[in-house]
C-alpha positions as MATLAB code, in Angstrom:
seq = 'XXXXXXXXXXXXXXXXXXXXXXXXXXXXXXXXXXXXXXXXXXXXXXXXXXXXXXXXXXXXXXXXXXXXXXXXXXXXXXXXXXXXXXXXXXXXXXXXXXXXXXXXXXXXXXXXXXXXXXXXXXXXXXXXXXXXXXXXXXXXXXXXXXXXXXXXXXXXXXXXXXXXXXXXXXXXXXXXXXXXXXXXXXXXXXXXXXXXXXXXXXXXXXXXXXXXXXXXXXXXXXXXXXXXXXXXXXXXXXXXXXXXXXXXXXXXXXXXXXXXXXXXXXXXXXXXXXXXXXXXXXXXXXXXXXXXXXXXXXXXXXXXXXXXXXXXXXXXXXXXXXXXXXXXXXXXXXXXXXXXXXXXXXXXXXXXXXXXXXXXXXXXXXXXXXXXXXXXXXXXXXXXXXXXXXXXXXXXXXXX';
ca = [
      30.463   -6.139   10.342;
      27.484   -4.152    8.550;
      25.646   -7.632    7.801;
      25.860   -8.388   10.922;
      24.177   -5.626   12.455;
      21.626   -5.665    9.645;
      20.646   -9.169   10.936;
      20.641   -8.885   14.659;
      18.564   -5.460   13.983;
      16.202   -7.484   11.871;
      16.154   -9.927   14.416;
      15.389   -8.121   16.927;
      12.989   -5.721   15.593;
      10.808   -9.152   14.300;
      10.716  -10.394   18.011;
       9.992   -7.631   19.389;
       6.854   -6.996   17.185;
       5.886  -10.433   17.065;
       6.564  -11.527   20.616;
       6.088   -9.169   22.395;
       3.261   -9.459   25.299;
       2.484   -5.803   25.454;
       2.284   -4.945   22.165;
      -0.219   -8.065   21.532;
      -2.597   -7.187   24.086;
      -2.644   -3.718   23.208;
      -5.656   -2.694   21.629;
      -3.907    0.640   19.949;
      -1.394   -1.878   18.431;
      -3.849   -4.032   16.745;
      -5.748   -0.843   15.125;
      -2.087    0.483   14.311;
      -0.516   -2.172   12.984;
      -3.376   -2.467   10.653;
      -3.303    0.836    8.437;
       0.321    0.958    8.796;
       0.996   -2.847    7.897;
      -1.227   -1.961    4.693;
       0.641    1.378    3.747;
       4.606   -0.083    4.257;
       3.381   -3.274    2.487;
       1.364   -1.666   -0.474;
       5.245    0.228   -2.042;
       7.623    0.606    0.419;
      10.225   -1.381   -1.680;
       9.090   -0.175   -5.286;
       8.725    3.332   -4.363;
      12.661    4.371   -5.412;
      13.236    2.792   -8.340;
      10.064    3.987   -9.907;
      10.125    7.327   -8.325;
      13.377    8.136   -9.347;
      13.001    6.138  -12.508;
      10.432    9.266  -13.230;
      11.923   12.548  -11.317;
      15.384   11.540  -10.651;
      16.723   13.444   -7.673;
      13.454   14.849   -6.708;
      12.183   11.415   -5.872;
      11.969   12.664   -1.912;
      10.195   16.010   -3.187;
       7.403   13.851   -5.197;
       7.495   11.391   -2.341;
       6.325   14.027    0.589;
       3.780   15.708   -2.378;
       2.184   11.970   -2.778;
       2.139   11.493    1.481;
       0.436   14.379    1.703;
      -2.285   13.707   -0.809;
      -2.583   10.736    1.176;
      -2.320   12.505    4.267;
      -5.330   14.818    3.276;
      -7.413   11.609    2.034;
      -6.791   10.053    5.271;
      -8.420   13.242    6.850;
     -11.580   12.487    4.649;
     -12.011    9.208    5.892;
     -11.645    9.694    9.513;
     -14.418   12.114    8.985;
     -16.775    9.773    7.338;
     -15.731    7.456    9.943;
     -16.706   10.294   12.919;
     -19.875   11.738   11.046;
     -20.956    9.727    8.292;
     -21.118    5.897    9.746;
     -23.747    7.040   12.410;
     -26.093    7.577    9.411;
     -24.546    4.567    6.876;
     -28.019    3.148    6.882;
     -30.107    5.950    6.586;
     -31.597    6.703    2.788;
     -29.990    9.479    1.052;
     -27.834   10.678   -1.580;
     -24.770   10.100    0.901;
     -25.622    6.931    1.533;
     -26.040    5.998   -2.268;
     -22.856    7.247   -3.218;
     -20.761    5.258   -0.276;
     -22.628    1.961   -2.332;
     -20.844    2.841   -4.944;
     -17.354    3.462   -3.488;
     -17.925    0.002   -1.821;
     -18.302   -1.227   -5.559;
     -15.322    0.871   -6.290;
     -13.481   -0.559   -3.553;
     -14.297   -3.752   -4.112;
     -12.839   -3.445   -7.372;
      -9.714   -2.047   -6.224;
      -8.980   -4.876   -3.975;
      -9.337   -7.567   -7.243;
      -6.923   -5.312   -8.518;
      -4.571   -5.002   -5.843;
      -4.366   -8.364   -5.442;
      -3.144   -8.828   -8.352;
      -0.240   -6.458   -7.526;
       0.614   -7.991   -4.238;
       1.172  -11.690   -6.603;
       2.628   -9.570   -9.207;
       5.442   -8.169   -6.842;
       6.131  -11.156   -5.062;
       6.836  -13.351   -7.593;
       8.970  -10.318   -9.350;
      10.499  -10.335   -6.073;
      10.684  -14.240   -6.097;
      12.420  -14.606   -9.118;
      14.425  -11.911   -9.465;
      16.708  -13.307   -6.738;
      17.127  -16.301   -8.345;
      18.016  -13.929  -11.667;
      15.060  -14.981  -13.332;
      13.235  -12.332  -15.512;
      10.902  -14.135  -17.269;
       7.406  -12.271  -17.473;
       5.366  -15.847  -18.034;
       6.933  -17.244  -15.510;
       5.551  -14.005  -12.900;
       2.544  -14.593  -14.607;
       2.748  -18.584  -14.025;
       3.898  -17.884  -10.507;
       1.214  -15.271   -9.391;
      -1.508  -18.015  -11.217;
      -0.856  -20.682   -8.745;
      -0.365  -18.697   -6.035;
      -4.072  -17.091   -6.883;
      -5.762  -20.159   -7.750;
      -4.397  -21.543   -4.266;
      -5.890  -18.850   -2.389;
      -8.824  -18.715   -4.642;
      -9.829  -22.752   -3.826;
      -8.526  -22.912   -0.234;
     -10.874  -19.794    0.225;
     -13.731  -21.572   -1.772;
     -12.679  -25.360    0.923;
     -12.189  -23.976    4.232;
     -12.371  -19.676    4.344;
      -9.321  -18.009    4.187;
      -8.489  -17.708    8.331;
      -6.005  -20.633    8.240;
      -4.353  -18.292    5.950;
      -4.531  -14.598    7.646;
      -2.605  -16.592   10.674;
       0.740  -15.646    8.886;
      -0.718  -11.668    9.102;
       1.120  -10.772   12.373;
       4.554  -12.798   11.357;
       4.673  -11.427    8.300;
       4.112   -8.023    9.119;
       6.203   -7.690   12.369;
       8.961   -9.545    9.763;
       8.286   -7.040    7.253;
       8.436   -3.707    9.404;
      12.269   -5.491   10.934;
      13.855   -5.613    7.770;
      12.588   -1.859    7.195;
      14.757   -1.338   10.395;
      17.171   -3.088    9.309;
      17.463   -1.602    5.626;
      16.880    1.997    6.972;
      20.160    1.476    9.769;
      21.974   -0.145    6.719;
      21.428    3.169    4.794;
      22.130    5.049    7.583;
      25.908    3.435    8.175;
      26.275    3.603    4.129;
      25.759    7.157    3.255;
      27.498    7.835    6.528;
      30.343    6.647    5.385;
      30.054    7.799    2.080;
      29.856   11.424    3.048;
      32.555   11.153    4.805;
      34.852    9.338    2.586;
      33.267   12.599    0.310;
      31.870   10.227   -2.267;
      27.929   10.902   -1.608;
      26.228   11.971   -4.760;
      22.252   12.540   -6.159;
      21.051   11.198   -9.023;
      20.552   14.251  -11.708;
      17.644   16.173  -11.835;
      15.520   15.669  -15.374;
      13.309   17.869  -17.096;
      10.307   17.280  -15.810;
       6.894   16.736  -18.472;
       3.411   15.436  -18.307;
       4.412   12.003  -18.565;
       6.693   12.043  -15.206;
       3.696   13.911  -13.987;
       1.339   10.927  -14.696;
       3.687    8.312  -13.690;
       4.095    9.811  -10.397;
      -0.182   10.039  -10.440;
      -0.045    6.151  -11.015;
       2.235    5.645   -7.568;
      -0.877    6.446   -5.638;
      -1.023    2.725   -4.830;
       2.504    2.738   -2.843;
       0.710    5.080    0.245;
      -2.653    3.422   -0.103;
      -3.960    1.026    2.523;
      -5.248    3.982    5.626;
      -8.527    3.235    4.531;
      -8.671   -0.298    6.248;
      -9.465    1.724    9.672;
     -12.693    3.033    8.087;
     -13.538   -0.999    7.891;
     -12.994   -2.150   11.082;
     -15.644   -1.037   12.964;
     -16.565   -4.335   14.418;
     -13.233   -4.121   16.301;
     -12.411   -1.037   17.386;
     -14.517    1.975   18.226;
     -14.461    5.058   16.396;
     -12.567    6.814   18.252;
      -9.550    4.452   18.356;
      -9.486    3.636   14.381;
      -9.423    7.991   14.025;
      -6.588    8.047   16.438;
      -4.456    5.009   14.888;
      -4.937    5.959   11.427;
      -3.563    9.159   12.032;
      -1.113    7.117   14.022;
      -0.285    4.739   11.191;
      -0.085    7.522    8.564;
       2.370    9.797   10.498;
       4.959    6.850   11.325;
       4.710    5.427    7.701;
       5.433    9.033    6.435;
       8.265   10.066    8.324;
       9.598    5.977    6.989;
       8.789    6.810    3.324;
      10.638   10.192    3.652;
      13.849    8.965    5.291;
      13.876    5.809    3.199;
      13.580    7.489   -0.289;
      16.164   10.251    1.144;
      18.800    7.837    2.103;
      18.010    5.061   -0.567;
      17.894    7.959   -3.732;
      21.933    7.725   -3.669;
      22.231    4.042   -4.463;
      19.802    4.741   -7.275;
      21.930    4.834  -10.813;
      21.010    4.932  -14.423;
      20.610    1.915  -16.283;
      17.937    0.248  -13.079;
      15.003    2.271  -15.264;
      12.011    1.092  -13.542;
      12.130   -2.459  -12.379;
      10.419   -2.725   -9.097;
      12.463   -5.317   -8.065;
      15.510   -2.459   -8.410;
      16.100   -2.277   -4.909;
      17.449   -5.643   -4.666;
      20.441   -4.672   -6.817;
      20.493   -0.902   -5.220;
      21.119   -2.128   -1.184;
      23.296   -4.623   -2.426;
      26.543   -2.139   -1.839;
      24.769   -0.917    1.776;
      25.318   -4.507    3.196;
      25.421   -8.141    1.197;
      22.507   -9.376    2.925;
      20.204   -7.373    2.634;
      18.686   -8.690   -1.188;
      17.732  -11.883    0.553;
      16.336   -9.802    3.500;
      14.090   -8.026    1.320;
      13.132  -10.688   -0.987;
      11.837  -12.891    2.215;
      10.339  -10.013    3.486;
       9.116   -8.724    0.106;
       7.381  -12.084   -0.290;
       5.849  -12.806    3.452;
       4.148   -9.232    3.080;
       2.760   -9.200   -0.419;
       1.305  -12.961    0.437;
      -0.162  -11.766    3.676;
      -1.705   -8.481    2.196;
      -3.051  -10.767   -1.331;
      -4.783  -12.601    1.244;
      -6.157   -9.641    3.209;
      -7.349   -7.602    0.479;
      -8.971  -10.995   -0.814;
     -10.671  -11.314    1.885;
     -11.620   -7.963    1.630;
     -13.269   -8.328   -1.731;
     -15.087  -11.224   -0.655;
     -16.675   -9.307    2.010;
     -17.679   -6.330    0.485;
     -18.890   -8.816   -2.722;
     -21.522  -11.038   -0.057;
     -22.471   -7.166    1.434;
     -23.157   -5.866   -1.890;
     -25.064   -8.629   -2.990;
     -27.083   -8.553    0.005;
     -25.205  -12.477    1.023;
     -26.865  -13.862   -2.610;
     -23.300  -14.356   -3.292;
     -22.219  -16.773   -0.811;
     -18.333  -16.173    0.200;
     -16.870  -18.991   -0.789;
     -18.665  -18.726   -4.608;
     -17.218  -14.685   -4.219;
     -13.751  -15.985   -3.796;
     -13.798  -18.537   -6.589;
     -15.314  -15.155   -8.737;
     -11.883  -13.565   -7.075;
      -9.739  -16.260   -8.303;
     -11.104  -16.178  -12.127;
     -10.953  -12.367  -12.261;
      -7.635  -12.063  -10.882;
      -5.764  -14.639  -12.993;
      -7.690  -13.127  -16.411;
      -6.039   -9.584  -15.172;
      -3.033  -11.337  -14.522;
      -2.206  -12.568  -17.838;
      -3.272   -9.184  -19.709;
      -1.024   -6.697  -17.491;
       2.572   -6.915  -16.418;
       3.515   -5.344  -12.663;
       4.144   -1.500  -13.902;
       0.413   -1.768  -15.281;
      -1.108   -3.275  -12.563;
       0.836   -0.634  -10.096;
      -1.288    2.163  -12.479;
      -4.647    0.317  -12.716;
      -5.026   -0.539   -8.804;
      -3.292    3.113   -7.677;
      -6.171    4.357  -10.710;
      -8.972    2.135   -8.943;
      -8.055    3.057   -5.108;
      -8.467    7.158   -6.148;
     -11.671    6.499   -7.823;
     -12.734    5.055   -4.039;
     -10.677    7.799   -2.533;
     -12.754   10.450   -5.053;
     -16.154    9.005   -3.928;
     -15.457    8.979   -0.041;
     -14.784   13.009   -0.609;
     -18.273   13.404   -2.025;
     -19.893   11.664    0.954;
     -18.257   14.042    3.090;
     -19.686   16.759    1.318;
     -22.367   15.713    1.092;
     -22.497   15.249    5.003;
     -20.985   18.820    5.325;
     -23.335   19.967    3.356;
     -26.660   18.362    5.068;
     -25.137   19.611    8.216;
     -25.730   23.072    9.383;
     -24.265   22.223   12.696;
     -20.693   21.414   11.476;
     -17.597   23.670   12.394;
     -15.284   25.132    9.840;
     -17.706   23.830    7.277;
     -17.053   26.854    3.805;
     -13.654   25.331    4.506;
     -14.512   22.029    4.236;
     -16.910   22.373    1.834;
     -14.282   23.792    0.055;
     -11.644   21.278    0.869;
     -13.403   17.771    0.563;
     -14.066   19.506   -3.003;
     -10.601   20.523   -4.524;
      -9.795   16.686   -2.783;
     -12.633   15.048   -4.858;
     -11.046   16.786   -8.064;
      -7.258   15.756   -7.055;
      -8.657   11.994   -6.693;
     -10.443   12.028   -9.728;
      -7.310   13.482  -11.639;
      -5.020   10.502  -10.714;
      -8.160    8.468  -11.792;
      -7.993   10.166  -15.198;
      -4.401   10.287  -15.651;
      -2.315    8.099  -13.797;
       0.090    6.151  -16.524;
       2.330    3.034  -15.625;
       6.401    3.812  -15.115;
       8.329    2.736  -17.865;
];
């Protein structure tokens, strides 16, 4: 009875999102769906099993701590996206620092690729039992060099068609898997057999591990990118939008999920296949073909996303199609010399670095900018935000 309500909600929730005639020609949708597509897709399934694989039963306390970091950033770059992009191409010190958080970002995005390949073929494998690290690493190589040459042949828009079916089939089976939880743990407290993982002692290693989850609420930047698209006023609106919804998903996902969490899963991110297995038999293969339409579809984004912001930084003397054949050769050398719980570290590492440098361009603005309300606060804020980036920068450590 459970599976099949999981499937006709998954169902239905996929249509809906994908089909629908409203939603497509809705401009609010499209600068929604963006952000939030990139923030569910960047952790949303790795974020228990490594969260509680650090903190235990606080997993939803450190889960609403690392939203509101996020939350905070977000604020940073909708105001570089109200008052710095009107002066992006003046000359200034501003201006020289958002260079190099393009260069910053640009790296993050090689990085994160990487991720996105290493979690889908984790995901890929694991529910065909297979555990074999060189065959991820095998997996994640062809599925890079494909991208990398069919970028290099034809551009990679033959590729970014599968965007809105795999997102609309990604955000279902969240549907799906959060009503599943909801009939579980129902049932559970009533039958009186609900129960929390324990609560550790918590050090300076938990502390860094949860520093190195950064990555799993990253992706509300994108708005600050898609200027050529949507106005400025729209992208501040749905990025708020997008970070609100994803929030209140994160913090009633890792509050119902947390229960199914038990020792002995450690920190495999593909945990959660094995942990909703009890809340309804089909939801493992639900995930896993969700798990791997998203992390293709958001490999391929952020790929393209490097190859952009490679031809801007090179002033176009690095034609695209050489930048993603550059892509390709990075990305499988990083491959091969990190395994997924590094890679989560390195790219959530290489996203606060960006993060740290868009606070100093808004302090920079502030701080040019007599005019400004509230601006000792802000001042003061973009600050103490510039340090917290540059502390998961300096610290963040891979789970496990």
């Amino acid at each position: 009875m459970i599976d099949a309500i999981v499937l006709a909600v998954a169902a239905a929730a996929t249509a809906v999102l994908a089909l629908s005639p409203r939603l497509r020609r809705s401009e609010d949708w499209h600068a929604t769906v963006t952000p939030l597509a990139s923030i569910m897709g960047s952790g949303f399934l790795v974020c228990v099993p490594l969260l509680a694989g650090a903190v235990g039963g606080l997993a939803p306390a450190f889960m609403i701590a690392l939203l509101a970091l996020a939350f905070a950033v977000g604020g940073v770059i909708r105001f570089n996206i109200r008052h710095f992009e009107p002066i992006e191409h003046d000359e200034g010190r501003a201006q020289t620092i958002a260079f190099l958080s393009r260069i910053a970002l640009a790296a993050a995005y090689l990085i994160s690729v990487v991720y996105y390949l290493q979690l889908l073929a984790a995901f890929a494998l694991g529910i065909a039992g297979v555990k074999d690290p060189t065959a991820a690493h095998a997996l994640s190589t062809a599925l890079l060099a494909a991208i990398g040459l069919i970028g290099a042949w034809r551009g990679l828009g033959m590729l970014e068609a599968v965007e809105r079916w795999a997102v609309s089939l990604n955000l279902g089976m969240i549907c799906a898997l959060l009503v599943a939880l909801v009939i579980h743990d129902g049932g559970a407290a009533m039958a009186g057999t609900l129960s929390l993982p324990g609560i550790p002692t918590i050090d300076l290693a938990d502390c860094r591990v949860v520093l190195g989850l950064l990555i799993i609420v990253q992706g509300f930047e994108t708005s600050r990118y898609l200027g050529d698209e949507h106005a400025a006023d729209v992208r501040i609106r749905t990025m708020r939008r997008a970070q609100l919804v994803s929030s209140g998903i994160y913090v009633a996902f890792v509050t119902l999920a947390i229960v199914l969490y038990r020792d002995g899963l450690g920190t495999d991110v593909t945990a959660i296949i094995e942990m909703t297995h009890p809340a309804a038999a089909v939801l493992p293969l639900l995930i896993t073909i969700a798990a791997v339409g998203s992390q293709f579809s958001a490999a391929v984004a952020d790929n393209a996303g490097a190859g952009g912001l490679i031809e801007d930084i090179t002033n176009r003397k690095v034609p695209l199609r050489l930048a993603y054949l550059f892509i390709a050769l990075v990305t499988i050398g990083i491959t091969w010399e990190t395994d997924v719980n590094e890679i989560i570290a390195y790219a959530s590492r290489a996203f606060a670095l960006f993060y740290a440098l868009q606070c100093v361009v808004a302090w920079l603005v502030v701080r040019s900018d007599p005019t400004l309300p509230r601006r000792a606060l802000r001042l003061v804020g973009f600050a103490l935000l510039a340090v917290a980036c540059l502390a998961v920068f300096a610290l963040g450590a891979p789970a496990g």
